[in-house]
DOZA-543596 format. One line per field, with one value per residue (C-alpha): residue in one letter; residue number from 0; x, y, z. Coordinates in steps of 0.05 Angstrom, whole numbers, plus 5000, padded with zeros to 4 digits. Layout:
residues N
residu: (a ...)
num: (NUM ...)
X: (X ...)
Y: (Y ...)
Z: (Z ...)
//
This chain:
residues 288
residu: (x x x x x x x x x x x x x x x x x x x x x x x x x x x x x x x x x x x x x x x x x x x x x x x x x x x x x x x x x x x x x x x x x x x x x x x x x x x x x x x x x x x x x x x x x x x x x x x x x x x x x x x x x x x x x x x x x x x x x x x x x x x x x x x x x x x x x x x x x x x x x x x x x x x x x x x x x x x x x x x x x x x x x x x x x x x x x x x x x x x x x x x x x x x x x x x x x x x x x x x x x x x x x x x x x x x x x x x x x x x x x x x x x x x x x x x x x x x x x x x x x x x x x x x x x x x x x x x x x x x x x x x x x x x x x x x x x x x x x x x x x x x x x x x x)
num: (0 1 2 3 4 5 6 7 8 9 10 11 12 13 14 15 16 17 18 19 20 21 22 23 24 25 26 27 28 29 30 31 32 33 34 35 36 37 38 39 40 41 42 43 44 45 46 47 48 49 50 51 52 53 54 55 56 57 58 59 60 61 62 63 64 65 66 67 68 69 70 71 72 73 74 75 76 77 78 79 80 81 82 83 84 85 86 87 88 89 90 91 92 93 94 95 96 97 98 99 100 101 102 103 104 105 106 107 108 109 110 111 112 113 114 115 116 117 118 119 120 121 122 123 124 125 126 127 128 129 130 131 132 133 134 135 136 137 138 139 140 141 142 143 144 145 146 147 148 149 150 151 152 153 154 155 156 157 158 159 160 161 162 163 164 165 166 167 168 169 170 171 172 173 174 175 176 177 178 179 180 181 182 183 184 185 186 187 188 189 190 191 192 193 194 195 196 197 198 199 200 201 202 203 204 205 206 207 208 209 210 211 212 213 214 215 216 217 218 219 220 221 222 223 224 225 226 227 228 229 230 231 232 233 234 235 236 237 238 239 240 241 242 243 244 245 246 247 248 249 250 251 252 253 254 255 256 257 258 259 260 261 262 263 264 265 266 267 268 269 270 271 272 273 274 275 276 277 278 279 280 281 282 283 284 285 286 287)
X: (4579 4638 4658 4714 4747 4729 4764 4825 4817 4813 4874 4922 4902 4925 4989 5008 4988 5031 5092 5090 5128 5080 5063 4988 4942 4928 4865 4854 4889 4873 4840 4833 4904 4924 4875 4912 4976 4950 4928 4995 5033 4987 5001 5071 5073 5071 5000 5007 4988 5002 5033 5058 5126 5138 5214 5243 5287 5323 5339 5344 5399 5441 5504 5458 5419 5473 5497 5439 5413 5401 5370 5325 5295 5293 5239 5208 5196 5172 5126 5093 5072 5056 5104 5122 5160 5168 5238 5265 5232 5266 5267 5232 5172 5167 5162 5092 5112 5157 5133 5159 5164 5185 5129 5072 5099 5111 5085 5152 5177 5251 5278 5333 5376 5413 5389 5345 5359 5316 5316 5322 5261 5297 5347 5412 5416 5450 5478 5439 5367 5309 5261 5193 5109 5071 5003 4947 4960 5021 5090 5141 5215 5241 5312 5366 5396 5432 5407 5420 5373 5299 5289 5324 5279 5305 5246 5188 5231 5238 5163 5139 5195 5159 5086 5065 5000 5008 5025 4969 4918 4969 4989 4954 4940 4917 4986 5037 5094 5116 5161 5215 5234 5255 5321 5318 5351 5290 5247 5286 5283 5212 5197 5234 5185 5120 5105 5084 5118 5085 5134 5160 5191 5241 5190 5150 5093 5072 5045 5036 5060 5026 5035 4984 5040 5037 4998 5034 5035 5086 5021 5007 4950 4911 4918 4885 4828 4813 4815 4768 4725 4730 4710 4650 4622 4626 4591 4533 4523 4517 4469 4436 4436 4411 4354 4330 4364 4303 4301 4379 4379 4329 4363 4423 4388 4406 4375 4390 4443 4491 4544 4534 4615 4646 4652 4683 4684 4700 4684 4612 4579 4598 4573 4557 4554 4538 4571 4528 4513 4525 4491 4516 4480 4501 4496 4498 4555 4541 4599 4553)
Y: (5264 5255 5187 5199 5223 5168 5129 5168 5155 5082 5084 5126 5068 5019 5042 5066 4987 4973 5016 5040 5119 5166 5239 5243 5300 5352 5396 5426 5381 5342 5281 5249 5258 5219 5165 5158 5154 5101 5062 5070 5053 4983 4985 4970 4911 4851 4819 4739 4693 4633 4668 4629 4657 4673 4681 4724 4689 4752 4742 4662 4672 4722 4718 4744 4680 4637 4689 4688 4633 4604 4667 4667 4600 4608 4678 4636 4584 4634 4663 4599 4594 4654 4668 4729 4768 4837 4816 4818 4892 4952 4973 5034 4997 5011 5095 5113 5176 5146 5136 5090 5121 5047 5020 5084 5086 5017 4975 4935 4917 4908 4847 4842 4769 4758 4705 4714 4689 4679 4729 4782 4830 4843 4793 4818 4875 4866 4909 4861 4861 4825 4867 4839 4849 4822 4805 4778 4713 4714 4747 4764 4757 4810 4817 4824 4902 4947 4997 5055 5022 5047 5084 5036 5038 4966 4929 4949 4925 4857 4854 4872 4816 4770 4776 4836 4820 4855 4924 4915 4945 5011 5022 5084 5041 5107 5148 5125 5160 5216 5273 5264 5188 5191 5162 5125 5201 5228 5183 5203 5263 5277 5227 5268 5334 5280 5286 5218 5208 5175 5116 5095 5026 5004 4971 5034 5013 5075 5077 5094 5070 5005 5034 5090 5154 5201 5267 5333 5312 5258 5202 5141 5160 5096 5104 5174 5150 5099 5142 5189 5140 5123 5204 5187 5127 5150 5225 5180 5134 5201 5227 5153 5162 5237 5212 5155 5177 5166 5093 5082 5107 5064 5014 5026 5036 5108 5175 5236 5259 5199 5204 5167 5138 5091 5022 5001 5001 4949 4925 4923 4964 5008 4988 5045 5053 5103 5121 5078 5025 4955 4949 4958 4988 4962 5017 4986 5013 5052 5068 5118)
Z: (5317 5264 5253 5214 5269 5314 5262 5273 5335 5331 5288 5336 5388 5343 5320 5401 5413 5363 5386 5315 5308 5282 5285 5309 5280 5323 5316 5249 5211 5152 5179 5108 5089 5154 5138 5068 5105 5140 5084 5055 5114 5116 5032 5050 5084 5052 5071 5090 5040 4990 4919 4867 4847 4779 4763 4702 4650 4653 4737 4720 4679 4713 4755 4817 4810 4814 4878 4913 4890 4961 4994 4930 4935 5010 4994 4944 4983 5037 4981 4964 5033 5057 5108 5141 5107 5132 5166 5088 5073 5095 5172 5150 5143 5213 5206 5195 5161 5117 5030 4988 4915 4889 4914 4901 4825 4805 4865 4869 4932 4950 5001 5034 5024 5084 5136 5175 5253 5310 5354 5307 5272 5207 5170 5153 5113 5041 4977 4937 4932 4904 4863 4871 4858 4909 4884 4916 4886 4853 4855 4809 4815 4771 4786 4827 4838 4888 4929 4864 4829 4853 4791 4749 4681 4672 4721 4682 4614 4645 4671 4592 4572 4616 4635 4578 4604 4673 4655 4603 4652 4658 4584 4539 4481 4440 4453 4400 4427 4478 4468 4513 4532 4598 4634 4692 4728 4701 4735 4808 4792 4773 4841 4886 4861 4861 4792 4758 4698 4626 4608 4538 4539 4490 4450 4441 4497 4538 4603 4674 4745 4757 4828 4812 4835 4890 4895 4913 4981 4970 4992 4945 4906 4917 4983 4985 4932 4993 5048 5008 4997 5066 5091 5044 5071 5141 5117 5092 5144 5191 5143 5159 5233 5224 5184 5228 5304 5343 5328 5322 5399 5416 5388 5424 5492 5495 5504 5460 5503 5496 5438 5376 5351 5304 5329 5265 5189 5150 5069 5075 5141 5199 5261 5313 5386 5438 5497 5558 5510 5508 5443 5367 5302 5235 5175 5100 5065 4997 4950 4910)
//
């Protein structure tokens, strides 16, 4: 029995179902750094549902507004009402294997602002593109750049200009200062090598990615933390069938020769099966 890799499992049948590219791991890999892949890859897209749109004075009252201003109230619009908006993200939203430093350090997203026409997955592609959060019930429209602009030091500026209150939750209050204020190179440089830099803003804030960073590996860190947590769950709800099989296989109908496997997992159980059953064993989930 190992249920985390009948959750592998589960997910390579998934993403083949999906047509989605992505390199499977073969025996002896690391199962839970695939999981956080996968968490990432899911990270990226844009989930469906109503945001209000919060615009910056600072995109409001640039020339890019007035540019764009149709494309912009067309996403906003889409925003508001929770439309589908992964034909304005990059194609490579597509490539399992592919990060997204913007996104793992700062948790901005960047959309495309051409139209969009039927028939087509992705709308067309632009120089031009919006800079955006997408929270789960808001979003902010910080500004319009070009495609050198990634790093650009210039976003989180505009989100303290604006909504201070955000980046509240990723600021070190106690540190005053730090030694080497870094350029908006420095930060595409130090992402390129995976190390997460500390921030000073221009009004002497310092802080943190409100993305979380990446680990060595290049992988989101929030996206490992849940996959970890993920490994753990599933270790203690074998420790849970261990403890209490007799009755679990009766339960399922099945003698101690039939498998045990993963079902499913979701926020608050895994459900179990066995191989000749037509039956289903829920496991509490613990997050000690």
């Amino acid at each position: 029995m190992n249920l985390l890799e009948d959750l592998i499992e589960l997910i390579k049948r998934e993403l083949t179902a999906e047509g989605s590219q992505f390199t499977p791991p073969e025996s002896g890999d690391d199962l839970v750094g695939f999981l956080g892949r996968y968490y990432e890859y899911r990270a990226r897209s844009i989930d469906r549902c109503k945001r209000k749109v919060l615009v910056s004075n600072e995109l409001k009252a640039s020339s890019k507004w007035v540019t764009h201003q149709a494309a912009l109230l067309n996403l906003k619009k889409l925003v508001e009402d929770g439309s589908d908006l992964r034909p304005y993200q990059t194609k490579r939203i597509e490539d399992f294997d592919e990060g997204d430093y913007l996104f793992s350090d700062w948790s901005i997203h960047h959309l495309h602002l051409g139209p969009h026409t039927k028939g087509n997955d992705y709308a067309a592609r632009t120089g031009d593109l919006l800079f955006a959060t997408m929270l789960r019930d808001r979003s902010h429209f910080i500004s319009v750049m070009n495609h050198h602009s990634f790093s650009e030091l210039e976003l989180l500026e505009i989100i303290e200009a604006n909504w201070p209150d955000y980046i509240d939750n990723f600021t070190l209050h106690r540190v005053v200062k730090v030694e080497k204020v870094l350029t908006s190179s420095d930060i595409a440089k130090l992402r390129k090598a995976h190390i997460n830099p500390v921030i000073q803003l221009r009004s002497g804030r310092v802080l943190t990615g409100p993305g979380g960073g990446v680990r060595t590996s290049g992988l989101r860190s929030w996206s490992m933390d849940d996959a970890a947590r993920t490994a753990h769950i599933l270790r203690q709800a074998e420790e849970l069938i261990r403890a209490d099989e007799s009755r679990i296989r009766s339960d399922l109908n099945v003698d101690h020769s039939a498998k045990i496997y993963l079902f499913s997992i979701d926020k608050h159980r895994v459900i179990v099966t066995a191989e000749g059953s037509d039956n289903h064993y829920e496991l509490p989930i613990s997050t000690r």
